[in-house]
C-alpha positions as YAML, in Angstrom:
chain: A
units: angstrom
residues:
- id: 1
  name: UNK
  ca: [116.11, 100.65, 118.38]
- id: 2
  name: UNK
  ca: [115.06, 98.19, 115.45]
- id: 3
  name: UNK
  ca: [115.02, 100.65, 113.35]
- id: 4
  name: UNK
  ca: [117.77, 102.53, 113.53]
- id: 5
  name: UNK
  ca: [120.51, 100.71, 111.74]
- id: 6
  name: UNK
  ca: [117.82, 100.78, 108.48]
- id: 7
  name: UNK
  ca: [116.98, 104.63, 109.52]
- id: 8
  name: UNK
  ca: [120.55, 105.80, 109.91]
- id: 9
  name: UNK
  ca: [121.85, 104.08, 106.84]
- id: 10
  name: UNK
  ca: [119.65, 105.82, 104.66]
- id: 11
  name: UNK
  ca: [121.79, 109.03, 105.45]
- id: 12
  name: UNK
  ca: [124.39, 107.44, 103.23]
- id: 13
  name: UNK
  ca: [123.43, 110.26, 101.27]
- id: 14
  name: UNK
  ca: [125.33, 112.49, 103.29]
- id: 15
  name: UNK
  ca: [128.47, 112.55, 100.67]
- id: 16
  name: UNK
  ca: [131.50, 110.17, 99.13]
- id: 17
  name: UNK
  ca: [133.40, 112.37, 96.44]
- id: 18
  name: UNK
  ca: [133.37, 114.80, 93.38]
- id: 19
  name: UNK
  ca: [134.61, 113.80, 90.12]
- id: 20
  name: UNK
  ca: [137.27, 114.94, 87.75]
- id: 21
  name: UNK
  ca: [138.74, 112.96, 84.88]
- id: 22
  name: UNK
  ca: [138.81, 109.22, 84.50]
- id: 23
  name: UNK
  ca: [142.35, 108.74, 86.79]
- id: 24
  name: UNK
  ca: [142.48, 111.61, 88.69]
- id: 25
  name: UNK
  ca: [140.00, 109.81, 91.95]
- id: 26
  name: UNK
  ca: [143.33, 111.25, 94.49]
- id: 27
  name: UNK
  ca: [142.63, 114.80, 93.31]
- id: 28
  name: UNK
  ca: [138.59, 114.28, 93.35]
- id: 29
  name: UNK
  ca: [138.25, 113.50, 96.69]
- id: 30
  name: UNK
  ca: [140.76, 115.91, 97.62]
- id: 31
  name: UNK
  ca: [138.67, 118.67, 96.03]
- id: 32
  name: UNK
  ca: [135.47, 117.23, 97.44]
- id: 33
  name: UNK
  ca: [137.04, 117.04, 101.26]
- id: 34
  name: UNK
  ca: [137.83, 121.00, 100.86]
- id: 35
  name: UNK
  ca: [134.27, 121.85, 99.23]
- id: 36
  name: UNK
  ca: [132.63, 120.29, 101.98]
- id: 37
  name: UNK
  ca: [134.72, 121.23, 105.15]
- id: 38
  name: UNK
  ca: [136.75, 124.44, 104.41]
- id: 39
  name: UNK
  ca: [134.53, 126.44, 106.66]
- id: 40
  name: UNK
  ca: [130.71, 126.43, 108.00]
- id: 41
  name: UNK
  ca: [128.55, 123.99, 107.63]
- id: 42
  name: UNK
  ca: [127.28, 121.83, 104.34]
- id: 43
  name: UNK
  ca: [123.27, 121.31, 104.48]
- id: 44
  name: UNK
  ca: [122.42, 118.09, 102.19]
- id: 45
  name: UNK
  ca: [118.71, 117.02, 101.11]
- id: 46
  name: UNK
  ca: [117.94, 113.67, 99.99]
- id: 47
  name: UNK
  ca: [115.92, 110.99, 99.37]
- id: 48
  name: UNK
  ca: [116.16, 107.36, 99.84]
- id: 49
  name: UNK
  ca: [114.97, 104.43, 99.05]
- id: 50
  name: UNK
  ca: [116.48, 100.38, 100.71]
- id: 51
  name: UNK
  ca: [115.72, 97.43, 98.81]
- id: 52
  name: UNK
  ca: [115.96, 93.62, 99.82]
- id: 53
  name: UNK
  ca: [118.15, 91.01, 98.64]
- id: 54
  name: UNK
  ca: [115.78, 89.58, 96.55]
- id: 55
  name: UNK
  ca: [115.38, 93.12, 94.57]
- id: 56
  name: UNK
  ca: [112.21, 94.57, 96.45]
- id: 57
  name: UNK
  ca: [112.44, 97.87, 97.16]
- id: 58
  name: UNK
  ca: [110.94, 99.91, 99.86]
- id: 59
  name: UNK
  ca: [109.48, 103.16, 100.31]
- id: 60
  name: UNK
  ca: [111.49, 106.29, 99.61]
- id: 61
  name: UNK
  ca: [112.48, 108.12, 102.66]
- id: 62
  name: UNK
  ca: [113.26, 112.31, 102.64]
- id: 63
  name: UNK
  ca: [115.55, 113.66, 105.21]
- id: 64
  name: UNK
  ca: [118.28, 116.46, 105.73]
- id: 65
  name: UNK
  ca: [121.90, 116.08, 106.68]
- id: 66
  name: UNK
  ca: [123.52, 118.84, 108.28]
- id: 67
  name: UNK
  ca: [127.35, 118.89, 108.06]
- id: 68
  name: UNK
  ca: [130.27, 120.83, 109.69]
- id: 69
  name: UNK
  ca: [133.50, 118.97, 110.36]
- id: 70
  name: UNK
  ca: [133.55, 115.85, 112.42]
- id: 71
  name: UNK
  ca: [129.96, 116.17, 113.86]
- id: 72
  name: UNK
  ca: [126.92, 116.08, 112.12]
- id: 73
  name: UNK
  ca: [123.11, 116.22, 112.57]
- id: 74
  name: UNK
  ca: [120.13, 113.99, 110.74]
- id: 75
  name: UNK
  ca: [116.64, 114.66, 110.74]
- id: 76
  name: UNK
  ca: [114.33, 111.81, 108.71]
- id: 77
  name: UNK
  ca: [110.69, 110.36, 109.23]
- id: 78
  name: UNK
  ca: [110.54, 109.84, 112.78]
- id: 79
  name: UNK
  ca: [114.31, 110.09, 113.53]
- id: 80
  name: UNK
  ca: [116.21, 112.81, 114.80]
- id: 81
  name: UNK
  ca: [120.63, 111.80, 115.45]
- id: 82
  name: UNK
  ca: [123.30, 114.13, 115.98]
- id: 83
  name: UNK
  ca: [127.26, 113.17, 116.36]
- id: 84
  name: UNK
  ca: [129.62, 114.75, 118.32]
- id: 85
  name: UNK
  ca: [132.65, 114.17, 119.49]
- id: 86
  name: UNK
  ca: [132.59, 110.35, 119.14]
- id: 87
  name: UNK
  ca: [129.04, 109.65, 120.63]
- id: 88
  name: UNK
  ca: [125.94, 109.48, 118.90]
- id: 89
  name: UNK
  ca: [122.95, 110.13, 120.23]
- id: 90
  name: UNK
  ca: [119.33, 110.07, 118.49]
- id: 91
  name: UNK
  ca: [115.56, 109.66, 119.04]
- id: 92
  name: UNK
  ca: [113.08, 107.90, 117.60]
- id: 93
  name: UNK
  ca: [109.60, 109.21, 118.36]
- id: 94
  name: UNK
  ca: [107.90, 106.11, 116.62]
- id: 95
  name: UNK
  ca: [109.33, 103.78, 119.71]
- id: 96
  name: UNK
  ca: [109.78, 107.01, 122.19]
- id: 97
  name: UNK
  ca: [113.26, 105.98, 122.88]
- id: 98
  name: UNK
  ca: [116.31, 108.32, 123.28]
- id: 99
  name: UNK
  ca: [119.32, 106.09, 122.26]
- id: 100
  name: UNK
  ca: [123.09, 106.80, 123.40]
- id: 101
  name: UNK
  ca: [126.43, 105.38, 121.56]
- id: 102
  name: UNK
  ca: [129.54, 105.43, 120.72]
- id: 103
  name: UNK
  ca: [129.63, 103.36, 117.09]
- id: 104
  name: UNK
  ca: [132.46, 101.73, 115.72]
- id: 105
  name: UNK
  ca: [134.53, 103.02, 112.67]
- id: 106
  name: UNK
  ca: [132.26, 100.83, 110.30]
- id: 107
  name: UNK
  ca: [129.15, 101.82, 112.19]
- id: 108
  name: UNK
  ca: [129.59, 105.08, 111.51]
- id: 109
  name: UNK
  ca: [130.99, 104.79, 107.94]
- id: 110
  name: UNK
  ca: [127.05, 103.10, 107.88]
- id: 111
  name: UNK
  ca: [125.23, 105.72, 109.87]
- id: 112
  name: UNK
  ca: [127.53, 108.93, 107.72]
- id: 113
  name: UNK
  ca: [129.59, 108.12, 104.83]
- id: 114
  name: UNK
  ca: [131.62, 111.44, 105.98]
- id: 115
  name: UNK
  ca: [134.06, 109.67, 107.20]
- id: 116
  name: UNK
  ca: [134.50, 107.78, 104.05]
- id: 117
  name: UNK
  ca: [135.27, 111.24, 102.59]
- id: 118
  name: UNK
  ca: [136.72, 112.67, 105.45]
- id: 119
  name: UNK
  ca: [139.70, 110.39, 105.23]
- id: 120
  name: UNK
  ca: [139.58, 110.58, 101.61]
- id: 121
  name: UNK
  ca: [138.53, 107.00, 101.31]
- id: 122
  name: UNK
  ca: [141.11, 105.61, 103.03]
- id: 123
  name: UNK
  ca: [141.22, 101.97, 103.94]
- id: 124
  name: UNK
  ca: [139.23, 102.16, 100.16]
- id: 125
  name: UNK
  ca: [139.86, 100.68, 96.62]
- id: 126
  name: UNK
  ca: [138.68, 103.12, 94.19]
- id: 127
  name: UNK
  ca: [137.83, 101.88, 90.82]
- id: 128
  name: UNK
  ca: [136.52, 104.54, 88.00]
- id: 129
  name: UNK
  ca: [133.01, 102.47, 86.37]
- id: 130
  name: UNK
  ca: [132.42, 105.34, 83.32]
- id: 131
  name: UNK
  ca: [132.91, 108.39, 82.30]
- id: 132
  name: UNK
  ca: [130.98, 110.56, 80.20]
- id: 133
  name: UNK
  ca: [131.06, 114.84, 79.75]
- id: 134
  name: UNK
  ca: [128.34, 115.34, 82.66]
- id: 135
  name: UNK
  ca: [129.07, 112.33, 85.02]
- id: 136
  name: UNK
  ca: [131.42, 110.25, 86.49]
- id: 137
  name: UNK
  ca: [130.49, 106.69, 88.28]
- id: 138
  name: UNK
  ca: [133.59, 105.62, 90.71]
- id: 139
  name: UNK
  ca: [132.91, 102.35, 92.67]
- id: 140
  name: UNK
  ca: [134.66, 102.06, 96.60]
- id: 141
  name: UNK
  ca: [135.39, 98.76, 97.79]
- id: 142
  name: UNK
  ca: [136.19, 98.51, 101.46]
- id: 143
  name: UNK
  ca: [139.96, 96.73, 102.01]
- id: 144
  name: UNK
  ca: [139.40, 95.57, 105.44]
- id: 145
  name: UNK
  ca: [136.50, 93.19, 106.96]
- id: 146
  name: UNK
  ca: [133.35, 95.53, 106.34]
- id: 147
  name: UNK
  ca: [129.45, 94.69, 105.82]
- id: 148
  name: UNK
  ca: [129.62, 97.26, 102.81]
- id: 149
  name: UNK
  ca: [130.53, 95.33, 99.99]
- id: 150
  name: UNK
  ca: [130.67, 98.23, 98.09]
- id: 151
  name: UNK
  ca: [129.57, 102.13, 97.11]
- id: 152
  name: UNK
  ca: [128.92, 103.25, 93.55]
- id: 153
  name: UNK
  ca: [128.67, 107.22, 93.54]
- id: 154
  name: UNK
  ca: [128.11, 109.33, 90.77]
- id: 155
  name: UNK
  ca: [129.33, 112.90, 90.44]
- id: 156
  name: UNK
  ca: [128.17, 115.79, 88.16]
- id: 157
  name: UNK
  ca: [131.63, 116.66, 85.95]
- id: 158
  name: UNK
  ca: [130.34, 120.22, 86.15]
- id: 159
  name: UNK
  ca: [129.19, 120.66, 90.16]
- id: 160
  name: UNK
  ca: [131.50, 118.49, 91.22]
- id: 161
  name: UNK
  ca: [129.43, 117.33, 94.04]
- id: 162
  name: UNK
  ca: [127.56, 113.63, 93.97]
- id: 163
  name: UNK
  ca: [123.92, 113.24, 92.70]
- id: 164
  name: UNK
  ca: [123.48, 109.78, 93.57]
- id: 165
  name: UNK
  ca: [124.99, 106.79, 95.91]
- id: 166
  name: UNK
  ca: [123.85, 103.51, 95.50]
- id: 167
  name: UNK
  ca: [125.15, 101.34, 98.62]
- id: 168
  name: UNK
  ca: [125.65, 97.28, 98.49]
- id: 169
  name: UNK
  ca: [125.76, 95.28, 101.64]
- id: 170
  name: UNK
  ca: [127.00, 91.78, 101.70]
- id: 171
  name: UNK
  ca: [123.82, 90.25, 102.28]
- id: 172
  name: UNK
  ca: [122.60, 91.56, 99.32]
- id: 173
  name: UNK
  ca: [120.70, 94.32, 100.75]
- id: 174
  name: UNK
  ca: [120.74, 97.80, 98.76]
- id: 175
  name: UNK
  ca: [120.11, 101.46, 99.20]
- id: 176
  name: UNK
  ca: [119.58, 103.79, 96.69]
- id: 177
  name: UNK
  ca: [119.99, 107.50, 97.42]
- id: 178
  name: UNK
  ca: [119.47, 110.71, 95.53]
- id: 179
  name: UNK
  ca: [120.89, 114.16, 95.83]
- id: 180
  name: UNK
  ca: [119.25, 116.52, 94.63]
- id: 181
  name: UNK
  ca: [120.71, 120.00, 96.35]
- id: 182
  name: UNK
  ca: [123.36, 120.54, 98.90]
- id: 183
  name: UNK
  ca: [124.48, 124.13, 99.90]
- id: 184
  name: UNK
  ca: [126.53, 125.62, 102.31]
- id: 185
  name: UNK
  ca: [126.33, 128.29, 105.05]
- id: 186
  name: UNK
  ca: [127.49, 129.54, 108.22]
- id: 187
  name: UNK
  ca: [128.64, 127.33, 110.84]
- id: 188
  name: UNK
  ca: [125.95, 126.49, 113.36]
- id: 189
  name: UNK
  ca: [126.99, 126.63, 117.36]
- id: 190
  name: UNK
  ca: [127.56, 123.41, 119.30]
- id: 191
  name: UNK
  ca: [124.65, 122.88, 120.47]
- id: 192
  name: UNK
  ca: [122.53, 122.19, 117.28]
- id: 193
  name: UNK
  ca: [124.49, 118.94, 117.44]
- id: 194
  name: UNK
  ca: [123.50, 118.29, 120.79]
- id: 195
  name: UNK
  ca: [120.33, 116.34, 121.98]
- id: 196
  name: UNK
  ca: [119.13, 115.79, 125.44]
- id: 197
  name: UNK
  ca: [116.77, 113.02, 126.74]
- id: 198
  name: UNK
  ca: [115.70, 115.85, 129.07]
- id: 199
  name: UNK
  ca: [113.62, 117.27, 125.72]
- id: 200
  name: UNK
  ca: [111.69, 114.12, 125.21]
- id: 201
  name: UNK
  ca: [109.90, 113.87, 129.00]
- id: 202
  name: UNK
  ca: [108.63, 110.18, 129.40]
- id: 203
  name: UNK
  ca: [111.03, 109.04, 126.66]
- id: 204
  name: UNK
  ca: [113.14, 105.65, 127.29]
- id: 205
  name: UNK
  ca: [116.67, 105.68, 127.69]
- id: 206
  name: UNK
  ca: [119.28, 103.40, 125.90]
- id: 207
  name: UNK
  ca: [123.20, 103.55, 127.27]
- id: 208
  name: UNK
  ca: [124.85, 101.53, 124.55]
- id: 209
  name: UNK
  ca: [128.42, 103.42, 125.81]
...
């Protein structure tokens, strides 16, 4: 369990926008929502890497992201989380724990920044940084009480899809992420976003419903 808000936050890769012109942030996300949910499911490979609030930085974690609509599935280092319908449920084979929630709105914004593009970053102020022929930077400031103090993504102009996230928290803590593919294919069936604790025999498990 002490590891998973660190773990899960690192999957902040998972997605916040596309770019268009300098102006036009409405009409980017609104193009990024459809790429990534118009049908099947979005795979998205990154790698991560959290640093202190003194500037230290840690290791840099790899993982994959599977998305397809609300629910979602993360496999990284020791960590294996899926999401469905409003409960999260994940396993940590470092600690052999099998964990059970159902996280907040901010907790999840934390664990999957889909929902941050899901709603089209609403309950967001979106600010454009630069602008150049290949890349856009847009910074998202939360409007409401939030540990995020805010997300800087940048999109390629030409894919439209981000290539890099770097995430602020209030206490000074920092997360740097890097995209470096995301495709899309057929939808996967219900159950690859299901875990059991029944598949980890001698596991220990947390009810945090």
């Amino acid at each position: 369990m002490r590891h998973i808000v660190l773990m899960l936050a690192l999957c902040l890769v998972s997605l916040t926008g596309q770019a268009q012109s300098k102006g036009n942030i409405p009409q980017m996300l609104e193009r990024a929502e459809k790429a990534l949910y118009s049908s099947g499911a979005t795979i998205v490979e990154f790698s991560s890497t959290m640093g202190d609030k003194s500037g230290k930085m840690g290791p840099t974690e790899k993982g994959m992201m599977y998305l397809q609509g609300d629910a979602f599935r993360l496999e990284m280092g020791t960590l294996t989380a899926v999401y469905l319908g409003g409960t999260l449920s994940y396993y940590d084979s470092s600690e052999a724990t099998f964990t059970i929630s159902r996280p907040s709105a901010d907790e999840l914004m934390i664990i999957n920044p889909l929902c941050f593009l899901r709603s089209r970053a609403k309950g967001f102020a979106p600010q454009s940084l630069s602008v150049t022929s290949s890349q856009e930077v847009v910074r998202f400031t939360p409007q409401q009480k939030s540990n995020v103090k805010h997300v800087d993504a940048t999109f390629n102009q030409g894919s439209g899809l981000p290539s890099q996230l770097i995430f602020l928290a209030k206490d000074g803590g920092r997360l740097i992420a890097n995209i470096p593919q995301i495709k899309r294919r057929a939808a996967y069936p219900q159950s690859f976003f299901s875990l059991s604790a029944d598949s980890y025999p001698g596991c220990e498990v947390v009810d945090l419903r």
